[in-house]
MIVEXMI-574743 format. One record per residue (C-alpha): residue in one letter; x, y, z. Coordinates in nm, 4 decimals, padded with zeros to 6 digits. Example, Ala and Ser with C-alpha at 12.3 -4.5 7.8 and 13.67 -1.06 7.14 Angstrom:
(balum "A" (01.2300 -00.4500 00.7800))
(balum "S" (01.3670 -00.1060 00.7140))
# end
This chain:
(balum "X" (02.6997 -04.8398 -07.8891))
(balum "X" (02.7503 -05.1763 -07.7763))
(balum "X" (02.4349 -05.3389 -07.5783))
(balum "X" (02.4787 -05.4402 -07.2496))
(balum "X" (02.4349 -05.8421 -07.3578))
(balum "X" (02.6838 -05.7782 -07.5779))
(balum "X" (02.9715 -05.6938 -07.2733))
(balum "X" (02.8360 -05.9506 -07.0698))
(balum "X" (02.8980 -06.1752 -07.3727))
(balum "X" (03.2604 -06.0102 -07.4091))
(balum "X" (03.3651 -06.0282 -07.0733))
(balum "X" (03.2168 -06.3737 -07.0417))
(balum "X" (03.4201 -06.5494 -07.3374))
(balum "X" (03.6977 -06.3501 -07.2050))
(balum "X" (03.7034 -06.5621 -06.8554))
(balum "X" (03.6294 -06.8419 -07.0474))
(balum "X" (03.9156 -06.8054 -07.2579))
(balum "X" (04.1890 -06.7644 -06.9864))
(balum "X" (04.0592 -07.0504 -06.8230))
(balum "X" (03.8321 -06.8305 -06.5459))
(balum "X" (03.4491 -06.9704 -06.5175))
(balum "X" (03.1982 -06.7872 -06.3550))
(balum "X" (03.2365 -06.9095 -06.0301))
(balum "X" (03.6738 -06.8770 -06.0678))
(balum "X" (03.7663 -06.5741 -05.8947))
(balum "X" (04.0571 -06.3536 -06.1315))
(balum "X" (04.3819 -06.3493 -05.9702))
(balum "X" (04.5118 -06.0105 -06.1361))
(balum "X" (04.8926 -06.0983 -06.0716))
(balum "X" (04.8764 -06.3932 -06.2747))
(balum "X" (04.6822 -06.2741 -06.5351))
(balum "X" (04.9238 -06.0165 -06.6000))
(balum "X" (05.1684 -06.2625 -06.6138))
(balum "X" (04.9589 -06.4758 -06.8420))
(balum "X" (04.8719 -06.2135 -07.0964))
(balum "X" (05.2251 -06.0216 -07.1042))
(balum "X" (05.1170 -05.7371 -06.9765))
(balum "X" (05.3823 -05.5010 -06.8147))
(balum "X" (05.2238 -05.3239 -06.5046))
(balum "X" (05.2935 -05.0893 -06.2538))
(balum "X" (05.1855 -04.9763 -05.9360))
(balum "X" (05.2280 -04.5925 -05.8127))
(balum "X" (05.1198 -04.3633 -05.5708))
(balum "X" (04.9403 -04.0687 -05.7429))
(balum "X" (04.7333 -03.7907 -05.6570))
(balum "X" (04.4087 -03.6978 -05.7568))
(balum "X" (04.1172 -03.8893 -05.8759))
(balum "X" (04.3587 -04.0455 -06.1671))
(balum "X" (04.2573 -04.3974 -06.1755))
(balum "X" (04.4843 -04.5822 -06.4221))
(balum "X" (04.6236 -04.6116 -06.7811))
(balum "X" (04.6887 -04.8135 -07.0544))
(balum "X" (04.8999 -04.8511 -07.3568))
(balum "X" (04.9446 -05.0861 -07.6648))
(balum "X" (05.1993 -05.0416 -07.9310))
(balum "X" (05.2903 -05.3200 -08.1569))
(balum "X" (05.1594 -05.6318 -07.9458))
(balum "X" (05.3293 -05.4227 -07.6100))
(balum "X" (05.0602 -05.3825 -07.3365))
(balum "X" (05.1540 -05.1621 -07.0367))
(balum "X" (04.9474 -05.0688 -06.7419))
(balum "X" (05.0122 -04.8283 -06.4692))
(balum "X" (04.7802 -04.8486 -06.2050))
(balum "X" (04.7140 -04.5832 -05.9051))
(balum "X" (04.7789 -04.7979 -05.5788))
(balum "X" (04.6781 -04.4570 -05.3336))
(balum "X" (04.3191 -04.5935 -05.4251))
(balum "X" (04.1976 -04.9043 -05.2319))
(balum "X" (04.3147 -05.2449 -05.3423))
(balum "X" (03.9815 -05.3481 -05.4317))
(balum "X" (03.9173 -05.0552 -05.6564))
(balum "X" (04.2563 -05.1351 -05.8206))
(balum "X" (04.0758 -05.4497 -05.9144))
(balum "X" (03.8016 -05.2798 -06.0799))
(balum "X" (04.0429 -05.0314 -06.2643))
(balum "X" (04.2448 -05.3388 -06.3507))
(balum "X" (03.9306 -05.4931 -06.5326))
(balum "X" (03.8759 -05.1661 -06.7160))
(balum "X" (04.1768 -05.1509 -06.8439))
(balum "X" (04.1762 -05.4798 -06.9778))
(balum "X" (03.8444 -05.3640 -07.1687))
(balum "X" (04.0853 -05.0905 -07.3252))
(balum "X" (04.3591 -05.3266 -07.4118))
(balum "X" (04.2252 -05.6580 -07.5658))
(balum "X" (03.7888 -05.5241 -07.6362))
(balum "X" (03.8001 -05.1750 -07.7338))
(balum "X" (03.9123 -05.1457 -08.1273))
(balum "X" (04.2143 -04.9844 -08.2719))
(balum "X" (04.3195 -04.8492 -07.9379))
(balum "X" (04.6469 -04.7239 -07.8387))
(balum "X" (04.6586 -04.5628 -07.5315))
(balum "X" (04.3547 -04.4716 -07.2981))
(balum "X" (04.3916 -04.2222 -06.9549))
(balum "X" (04.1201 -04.3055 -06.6824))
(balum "X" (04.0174 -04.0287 -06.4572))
(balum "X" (03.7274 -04.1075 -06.1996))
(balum "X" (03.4136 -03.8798 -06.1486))
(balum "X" (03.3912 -03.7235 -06.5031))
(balum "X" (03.0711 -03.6440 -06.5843))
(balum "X" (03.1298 -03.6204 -07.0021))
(balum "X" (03.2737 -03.9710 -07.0606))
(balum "X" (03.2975 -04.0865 -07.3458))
(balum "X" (03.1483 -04.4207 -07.4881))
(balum "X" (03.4532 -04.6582 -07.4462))
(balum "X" (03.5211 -04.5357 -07.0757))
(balum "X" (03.1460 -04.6426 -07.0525))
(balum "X" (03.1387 -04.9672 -07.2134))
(balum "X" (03.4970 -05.0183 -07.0313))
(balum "X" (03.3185 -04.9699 -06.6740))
(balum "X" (03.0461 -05.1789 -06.8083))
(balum "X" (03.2880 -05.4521 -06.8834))
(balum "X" (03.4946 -05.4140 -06.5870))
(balum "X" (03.1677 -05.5290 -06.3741))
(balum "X" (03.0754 -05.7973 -06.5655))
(balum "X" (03.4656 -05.9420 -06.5637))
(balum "X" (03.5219 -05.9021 -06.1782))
(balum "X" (03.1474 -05.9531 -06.0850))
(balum "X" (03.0432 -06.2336 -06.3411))
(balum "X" (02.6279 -06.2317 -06.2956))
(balum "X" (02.6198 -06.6204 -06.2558))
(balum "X" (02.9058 -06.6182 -06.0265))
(balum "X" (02.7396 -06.3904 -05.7965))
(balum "X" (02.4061 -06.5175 -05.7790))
(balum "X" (02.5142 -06.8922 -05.7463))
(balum "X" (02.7490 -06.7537 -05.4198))
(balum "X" (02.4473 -06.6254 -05.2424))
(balum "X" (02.3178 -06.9126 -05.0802))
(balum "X" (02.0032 -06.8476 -04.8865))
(balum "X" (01.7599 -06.7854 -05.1455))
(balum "X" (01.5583 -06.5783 -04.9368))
(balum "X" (01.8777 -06.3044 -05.0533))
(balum "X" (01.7903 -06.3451 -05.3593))
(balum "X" (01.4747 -06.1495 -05.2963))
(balum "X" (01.5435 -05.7383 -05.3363))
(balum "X" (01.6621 -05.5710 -05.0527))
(balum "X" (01.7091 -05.9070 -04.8552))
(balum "X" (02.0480 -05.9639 -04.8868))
(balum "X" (02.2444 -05.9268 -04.5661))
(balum "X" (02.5648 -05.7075 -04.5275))
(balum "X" (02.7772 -06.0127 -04.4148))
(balum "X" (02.6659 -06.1795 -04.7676))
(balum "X" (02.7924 -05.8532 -04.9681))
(balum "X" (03.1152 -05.8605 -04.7789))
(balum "X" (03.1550 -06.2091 -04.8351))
(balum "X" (03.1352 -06.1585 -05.2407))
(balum "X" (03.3947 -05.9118 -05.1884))
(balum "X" (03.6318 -06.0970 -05.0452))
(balum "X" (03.5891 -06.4127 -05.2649))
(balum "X" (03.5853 -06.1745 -05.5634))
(balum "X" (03.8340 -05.9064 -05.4637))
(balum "X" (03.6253 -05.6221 -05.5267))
(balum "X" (03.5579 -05.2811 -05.3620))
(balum "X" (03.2567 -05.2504 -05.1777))
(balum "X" (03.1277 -04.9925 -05.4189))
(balum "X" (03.1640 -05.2107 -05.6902))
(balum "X" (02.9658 -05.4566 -05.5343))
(balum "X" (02.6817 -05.2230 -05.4293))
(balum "X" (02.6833 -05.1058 -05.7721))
(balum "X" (02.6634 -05.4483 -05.9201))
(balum "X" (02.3810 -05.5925 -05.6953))
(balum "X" (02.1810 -05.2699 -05.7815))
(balum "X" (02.2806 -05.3787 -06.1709))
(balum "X" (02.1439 -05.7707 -06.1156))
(balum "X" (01.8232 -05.6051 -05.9527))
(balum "X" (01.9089 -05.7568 -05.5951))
(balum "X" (01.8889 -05.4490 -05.4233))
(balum "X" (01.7752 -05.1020 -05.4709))
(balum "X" (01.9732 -04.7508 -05.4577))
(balum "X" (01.8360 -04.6702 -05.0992))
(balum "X" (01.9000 -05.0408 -04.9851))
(balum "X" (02.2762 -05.0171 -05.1435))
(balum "X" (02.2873 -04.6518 -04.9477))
(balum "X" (02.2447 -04.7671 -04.6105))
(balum "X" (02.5469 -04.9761 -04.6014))
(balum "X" (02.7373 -04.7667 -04.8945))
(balum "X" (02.9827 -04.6096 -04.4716))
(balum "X" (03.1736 -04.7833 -04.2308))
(balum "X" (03.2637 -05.0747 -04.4479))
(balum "X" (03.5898 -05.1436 -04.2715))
(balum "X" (03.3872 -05.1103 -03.9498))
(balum "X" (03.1436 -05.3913 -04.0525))
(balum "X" (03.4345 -05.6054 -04.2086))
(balum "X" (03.6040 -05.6402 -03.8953))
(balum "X" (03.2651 -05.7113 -03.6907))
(balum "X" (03.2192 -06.0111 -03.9262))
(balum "X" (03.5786 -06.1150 -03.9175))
(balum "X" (03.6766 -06.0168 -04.2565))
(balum "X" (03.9972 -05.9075 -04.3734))
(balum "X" (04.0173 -05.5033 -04.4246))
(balum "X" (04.3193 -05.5146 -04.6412))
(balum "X" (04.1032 -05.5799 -04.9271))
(balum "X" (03.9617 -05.1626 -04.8427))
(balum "X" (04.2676 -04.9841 -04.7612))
(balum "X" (04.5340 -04.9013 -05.0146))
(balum "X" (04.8459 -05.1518 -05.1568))
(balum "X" (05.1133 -05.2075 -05.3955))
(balum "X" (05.2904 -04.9398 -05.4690))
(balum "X" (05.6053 -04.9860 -05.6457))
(balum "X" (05.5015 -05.3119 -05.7518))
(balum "X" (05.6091 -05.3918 -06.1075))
(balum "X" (05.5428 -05.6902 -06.3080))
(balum "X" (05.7192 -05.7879 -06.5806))
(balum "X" (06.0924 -05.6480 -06.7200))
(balum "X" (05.9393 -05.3070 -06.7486))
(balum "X" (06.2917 -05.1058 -06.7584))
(balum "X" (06.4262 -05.3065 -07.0637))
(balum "X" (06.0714 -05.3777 -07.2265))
(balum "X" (06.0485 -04.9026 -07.2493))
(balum "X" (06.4188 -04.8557 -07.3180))
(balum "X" (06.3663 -05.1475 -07.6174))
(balum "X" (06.0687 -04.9379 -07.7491))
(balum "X" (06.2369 -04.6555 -07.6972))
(balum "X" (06.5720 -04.7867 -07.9047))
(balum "X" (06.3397 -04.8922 -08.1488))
(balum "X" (06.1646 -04.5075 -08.2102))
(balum "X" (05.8019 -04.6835 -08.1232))
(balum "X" (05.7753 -04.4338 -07.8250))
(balum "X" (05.8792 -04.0961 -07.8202))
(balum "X" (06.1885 -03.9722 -07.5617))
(balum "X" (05.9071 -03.7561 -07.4136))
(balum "X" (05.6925 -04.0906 -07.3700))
(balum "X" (06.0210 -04.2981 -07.2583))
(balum "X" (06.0815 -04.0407 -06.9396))
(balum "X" (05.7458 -04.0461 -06.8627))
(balum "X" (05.7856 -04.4491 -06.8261))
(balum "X" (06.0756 -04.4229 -06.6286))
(balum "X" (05.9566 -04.1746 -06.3891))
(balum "X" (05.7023 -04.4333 -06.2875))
(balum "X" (05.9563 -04.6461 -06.1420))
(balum "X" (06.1038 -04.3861 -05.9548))
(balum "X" (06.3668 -04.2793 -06.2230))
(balum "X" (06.4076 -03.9317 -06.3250))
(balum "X" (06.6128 -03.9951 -06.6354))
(balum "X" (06.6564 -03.6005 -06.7032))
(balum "X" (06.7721 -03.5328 -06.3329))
(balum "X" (07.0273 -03.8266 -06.3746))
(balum "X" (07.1201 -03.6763 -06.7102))
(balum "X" (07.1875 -03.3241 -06.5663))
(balum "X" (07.3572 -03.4880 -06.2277))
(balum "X" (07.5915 -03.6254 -06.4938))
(balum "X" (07.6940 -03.3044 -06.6859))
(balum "X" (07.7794 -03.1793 -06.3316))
(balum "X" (08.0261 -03.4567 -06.2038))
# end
């Protein structure tokens, strides 16, 4: 299994390659745009997360947008673990709260927090060194590196407790209310409740009918595209033997 220096590393020369330093926060949209990946956004039920797919230099990600818009993010960075990391992969399914994961979804999570959450990028943000000291940091700090970063509150309790700035209890205590405390400190709370569905980016109709035309995805595979922006191809198909 990969050591932990070694994602850092990854996810590191990944930001530095797409023109992100440590202290650059990622703009998903963009980057999606950037690195040609077609993505969609869809309600869904359950504790599905999101998916990816590559097939002959195609990328396609569909992400749950039920969940927050900050955990998005984080699912978003996993993915792109899956999809430009992880070897010889095709197509990966993310499910939260398994307890038998395997290694990639592991080393994906792993990369995820070091992408959104870069360690210098964090530390050089917190600017009263007295933070710096375990359990010192102040909950108007944490929600500060979440909105500068984009990232869930979880995320961000889970990455402090990661760089050793503050301890499960400590992380805990403020792990409630954290739309209550956003708004007492005058942050925005869109960044905790949920957004985007329906959003698509990129030509993702003619990019899965082309693949389709082409026999790289299966008709099975093709509906199952379609569905996900709101088009039941087999309904439409019987509707038409009807008329």
């Amino acid at each position: 299994m990969a050591s932990n220096l070694n994602i850092e590393k990854a996810a590191a020369e990944f930001r530095s390659q797409h023109g992100y330093s440590s202290l650059k926060p990622i703009r998903v949209e963009s980057l999606f745009i950037d690195l040609n990946i077609l993505t969609a956004f869809k309600n869904m039920e359950g504790s599905f997360s999101g998916m990816s797919l590559k097939i002959e230099g195609f990328k396609f990600m569909l992400i749950n947008s039920a969940h927050s818009i900050g955990r998005q993010h984080f699912t978003i960075m996993h993915e792109l673990y899956h999809l430009f990391i992880q070897e010889d992969f095709e197509k990966a399914i993310c499910v939260e709260g398994l307890t038998d994961r395997k290694k990639e979804e592991s080393l994906a999570d792993s990369f995820a927090a070091n992408l959104l959450l870069p360690r210098d990028g964090v530390l050089k943000l917190i600017k009263d060194d007295n933070e710096l000291k375990k359990d010192k940091i102040s909950i108007n700090t944490i929600l500060e590196l979440e909105q500068y970063f984009s990232s869930s509150h979880r995320a961000m309790l889970n990455r402090l407790q990661q760089l050793n700035l503050i301890s499960k209890e400590y992380a805990e205590s403020f792990s409630e209310n954290i739309k209550k405390y956003a708004l007492e400190y005058g942050h925005d709370v869109s960044l905790y409740n949920p957004g985007n569905a329906g959003l698509i980016i990129g030509d993702y109709g003619a990019k899965a009918k082309r693949l389709y035309d082409r026999e790289i995805i299966s008709e099975t595979h093709y509906i199952e595209l379609m569905r996900n922006l709101g088009i039941d191809l087999e309904q439409e198909h019987n509707n038409s033997d009807e008329s």
